[in-house]
N, C-alpha and C positions, 0 to 999 in steps of 0.2 A: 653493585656499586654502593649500595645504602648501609652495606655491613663494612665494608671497607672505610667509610666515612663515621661510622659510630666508634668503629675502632679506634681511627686515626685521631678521632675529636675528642675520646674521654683521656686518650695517649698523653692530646697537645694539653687539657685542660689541665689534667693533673700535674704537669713538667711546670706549667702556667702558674699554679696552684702555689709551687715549693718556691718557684722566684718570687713569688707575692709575698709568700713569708718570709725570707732570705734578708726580702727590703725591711718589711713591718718590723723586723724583728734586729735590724739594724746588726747582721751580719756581720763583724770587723773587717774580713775581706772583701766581702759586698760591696764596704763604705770605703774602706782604700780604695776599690778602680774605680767607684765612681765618683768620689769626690776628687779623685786626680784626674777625671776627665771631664769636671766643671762643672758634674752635676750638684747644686744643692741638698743638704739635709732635706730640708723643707719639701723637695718634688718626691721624696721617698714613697711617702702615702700618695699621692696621687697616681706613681707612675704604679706600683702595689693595685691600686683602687683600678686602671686600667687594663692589667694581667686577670686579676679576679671578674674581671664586665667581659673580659671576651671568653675568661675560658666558660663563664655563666651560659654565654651568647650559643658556645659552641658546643655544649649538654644541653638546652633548649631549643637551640637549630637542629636537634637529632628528628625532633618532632615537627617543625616548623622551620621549614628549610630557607623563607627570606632573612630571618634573625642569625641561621647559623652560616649564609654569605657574609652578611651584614659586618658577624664579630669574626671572621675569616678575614675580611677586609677590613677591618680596624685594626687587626695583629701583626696583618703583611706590613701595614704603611707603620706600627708601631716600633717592629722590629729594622723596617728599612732607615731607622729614625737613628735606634739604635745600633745598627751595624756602621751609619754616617759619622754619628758618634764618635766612635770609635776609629775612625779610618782620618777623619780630621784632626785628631791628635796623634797620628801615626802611633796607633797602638795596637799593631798586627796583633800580638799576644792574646788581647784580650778579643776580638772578631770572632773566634769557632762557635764561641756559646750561640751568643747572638745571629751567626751568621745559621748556624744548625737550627736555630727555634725559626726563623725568615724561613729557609727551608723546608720543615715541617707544616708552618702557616699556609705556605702557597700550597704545597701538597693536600691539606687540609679544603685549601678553599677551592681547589679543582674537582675535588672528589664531590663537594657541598652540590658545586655546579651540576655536576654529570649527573650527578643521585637525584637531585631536585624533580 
């Protein structure tokens, strides 16, 4: 299970990694759905700063399995934030990314579990 879970965490981190930069880096596409879906300029680096703390969480949970639950479960509820997002502005469209990274979080954070 522990190989399973390193796989699966440097997988999510690095996918984590390219959204972090996407924001930072103020994307033109990026910033069209999400400032059409009310998110501020302003929350760009934080929500960036958020993606980079758990995928950190979750290459340091390889070695120290409370820290790699820890940003498992700060990804799940980050993504469920974000998939709500989305679904409150009925913007089916935009759901897969997000709904596919939610997906890989819980798979992530069950693996964390079982391996622990």
């Amino acid at each position: 299970m522990s190989l399973a879970y390193d796989i699966a965490g440097i997988v999510l981190a690095l996918l984590l990694l390219v959204s972090a930069y996407t924001k930072l880096t103020r994307n033109q596409q990026l910033v069209d759905g999400l400032t059409g879906l009310g998110v501020p300029l302003g929350m760009f680096p934080f929500l960036a700063a958020c993606e980079i703390a758990g995928a950190a969480g979750l290459v340091i949970g390889i070695w120290w399995a409370p820290l790699g639950i820890a940003a498992a479960i700060g990804l799940v509820l980050y993504f469920v934030g974000a998939v709500g997002t989305h679904l409150r502005k009925n913007d089916y469209k935009g759901t897969p990314s997000p709904t596919g990274l939610l997906l890989a979080s819980t798979a992530v954070l069950i693996l964390r579990i079982l391996s622990a």
